[in-house]
C-alpha positions as a Markdown table, in Angstrom:
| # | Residue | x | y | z |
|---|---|---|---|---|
| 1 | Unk | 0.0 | 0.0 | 0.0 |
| 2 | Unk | 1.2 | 3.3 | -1.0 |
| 3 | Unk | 0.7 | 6.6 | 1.4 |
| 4 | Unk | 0.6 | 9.8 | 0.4 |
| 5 | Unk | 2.2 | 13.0 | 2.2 |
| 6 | Unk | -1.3 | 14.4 | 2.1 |
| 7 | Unk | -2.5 | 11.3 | 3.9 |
| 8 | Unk | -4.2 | 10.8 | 7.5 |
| 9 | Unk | -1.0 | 10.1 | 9.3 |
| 10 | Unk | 0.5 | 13.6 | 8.0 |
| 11 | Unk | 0.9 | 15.6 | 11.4 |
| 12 | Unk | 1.4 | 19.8 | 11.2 |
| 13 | Unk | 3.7 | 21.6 | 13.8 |
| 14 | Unk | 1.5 | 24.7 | 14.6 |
| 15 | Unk | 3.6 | 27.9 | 16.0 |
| 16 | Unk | 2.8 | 29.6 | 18.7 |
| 17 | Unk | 1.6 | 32.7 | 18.3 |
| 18 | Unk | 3.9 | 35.6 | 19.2 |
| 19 | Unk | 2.2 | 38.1 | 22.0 |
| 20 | Unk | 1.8 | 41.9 | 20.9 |
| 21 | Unk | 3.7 | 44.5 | 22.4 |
| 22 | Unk | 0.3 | 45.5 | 24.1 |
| 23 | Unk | -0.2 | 41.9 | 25.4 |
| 24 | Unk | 3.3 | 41.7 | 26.6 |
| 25 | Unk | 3.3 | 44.8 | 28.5 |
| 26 | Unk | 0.1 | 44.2 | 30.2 |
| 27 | Unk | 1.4 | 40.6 | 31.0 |
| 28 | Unk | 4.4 | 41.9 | 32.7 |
| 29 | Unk | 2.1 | 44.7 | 34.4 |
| 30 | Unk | 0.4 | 41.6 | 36.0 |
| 31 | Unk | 3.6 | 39.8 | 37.0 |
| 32 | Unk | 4.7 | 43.3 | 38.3 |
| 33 | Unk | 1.3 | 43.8 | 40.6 |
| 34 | Unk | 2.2 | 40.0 | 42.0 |
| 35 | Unk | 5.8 | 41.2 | 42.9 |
| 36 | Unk | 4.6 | 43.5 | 44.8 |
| 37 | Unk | 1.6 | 42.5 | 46.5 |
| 38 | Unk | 4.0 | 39.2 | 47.9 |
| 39 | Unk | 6.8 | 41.9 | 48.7 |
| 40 | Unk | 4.3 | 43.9 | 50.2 |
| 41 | Unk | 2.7 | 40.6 | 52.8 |
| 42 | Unk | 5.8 | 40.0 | 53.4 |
| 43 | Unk | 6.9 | 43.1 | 54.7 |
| 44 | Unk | 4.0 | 43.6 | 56.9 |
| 45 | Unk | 4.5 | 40.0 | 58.1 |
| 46 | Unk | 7.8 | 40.5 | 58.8 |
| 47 | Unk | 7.3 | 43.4 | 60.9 |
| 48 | Unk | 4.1 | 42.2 | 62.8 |
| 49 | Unk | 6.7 | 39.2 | 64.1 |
| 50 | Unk | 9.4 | 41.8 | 64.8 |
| 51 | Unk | 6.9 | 44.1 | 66.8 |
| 52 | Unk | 5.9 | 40.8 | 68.7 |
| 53 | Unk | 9.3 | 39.4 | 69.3 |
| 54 | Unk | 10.0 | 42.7 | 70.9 |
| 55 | Unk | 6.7 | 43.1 | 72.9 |
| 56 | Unk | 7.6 | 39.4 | 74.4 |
| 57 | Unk | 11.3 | 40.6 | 75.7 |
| 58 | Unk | 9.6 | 44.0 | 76.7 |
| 59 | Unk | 7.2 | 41.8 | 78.8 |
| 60 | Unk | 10.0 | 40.0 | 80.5 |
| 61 | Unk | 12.0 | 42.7 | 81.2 |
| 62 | Unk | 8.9 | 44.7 | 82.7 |
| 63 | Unk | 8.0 | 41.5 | 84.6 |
| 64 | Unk | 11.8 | 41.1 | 85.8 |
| 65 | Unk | 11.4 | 45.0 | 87.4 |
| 66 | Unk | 8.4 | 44.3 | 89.5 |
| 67 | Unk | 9.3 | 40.5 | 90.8 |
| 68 | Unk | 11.1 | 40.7 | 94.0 |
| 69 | Unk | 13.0 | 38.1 | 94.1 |
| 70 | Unk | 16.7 | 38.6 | 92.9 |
| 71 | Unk | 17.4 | 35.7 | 90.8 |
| 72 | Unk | 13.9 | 35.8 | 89.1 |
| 73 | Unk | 14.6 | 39.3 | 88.3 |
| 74 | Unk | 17.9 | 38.2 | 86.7 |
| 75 | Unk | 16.6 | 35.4 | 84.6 |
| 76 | Unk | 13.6 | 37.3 | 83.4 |
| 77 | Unk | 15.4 | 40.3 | 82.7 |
| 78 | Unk | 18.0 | 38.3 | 80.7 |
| 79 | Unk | 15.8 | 36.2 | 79.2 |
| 80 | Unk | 13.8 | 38.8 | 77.8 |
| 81 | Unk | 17.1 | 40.7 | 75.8 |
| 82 | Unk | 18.0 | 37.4 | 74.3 |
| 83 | Unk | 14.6 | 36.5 | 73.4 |
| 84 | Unk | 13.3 | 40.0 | 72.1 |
| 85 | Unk | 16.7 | 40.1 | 70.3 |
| 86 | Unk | 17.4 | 37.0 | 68.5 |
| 87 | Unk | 13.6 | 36.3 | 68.1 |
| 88 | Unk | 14.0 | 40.0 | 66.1 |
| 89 | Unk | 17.3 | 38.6 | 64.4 |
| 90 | Unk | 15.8 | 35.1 | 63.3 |
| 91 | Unk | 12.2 | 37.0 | 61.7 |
| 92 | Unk | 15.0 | 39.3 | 60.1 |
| 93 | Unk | 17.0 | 36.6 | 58.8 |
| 94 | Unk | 14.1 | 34.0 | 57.8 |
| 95 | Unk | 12.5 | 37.5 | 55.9 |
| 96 | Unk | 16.0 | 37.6 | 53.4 |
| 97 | Unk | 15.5 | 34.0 | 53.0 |
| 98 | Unk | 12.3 | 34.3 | 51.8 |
| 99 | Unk | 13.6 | 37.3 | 49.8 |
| 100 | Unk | 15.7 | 35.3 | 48.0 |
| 101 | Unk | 14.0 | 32.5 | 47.4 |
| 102 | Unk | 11.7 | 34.7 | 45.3 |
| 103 | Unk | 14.4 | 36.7 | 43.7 |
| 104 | Unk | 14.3 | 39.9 | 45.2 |
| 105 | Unk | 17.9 | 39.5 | 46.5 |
| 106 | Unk | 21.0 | 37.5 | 44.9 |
């Protein structure tokens, strides 16, 4: 049996269509307004757990001024600078990892 190019078994490789400048444009206006918006969240996420991490050591230190024993004083009061500050540190450092990982930083 003889086929033809013009038979059923012929397949055609279809282009895609190049966008417009137009349709370009607004695609990247899109991508843009997404940027931004997940910047943006992240931002105000980042400083809700900073303003937190600090409102804990605050607490502790404020609690370590009123207690009257000595060596709760000292614990509380201690305890409150390292977790107000490296709880600040880690939100600060998770935040540029999360920065990265979407390409805001290299």
């Amino acid at each position: 049996m003889h086929r033809t190019s013009a038979g059923p078994h012929r397949t055609t490789a279809t282009r895609p269509r190049i966008p417009t400048k137009e349709e370009r444009a607004a695609e990247l206006l899109r991508a843009e307004r997404v940027a931004w918006r997940d910047r943006l969240k992240d931002a105000i996420r980042t400083g809700l757990e900073c303003f937190a991490w600090c409102a804990v050591g605050l607490f502790l230190v404020g609690y370590a001024v009123h207690v009257t024993d000595e060596k709760t004083g000292q614990v509380a009061f201690y305890g409150g600078l390292v977790i107000g500050n490296s709880g600040i540190v880690a939100s600060l450092y998770f935040a540029f990892l999360r920065a990265r990982d979407r390409g805001d930083v290299s």
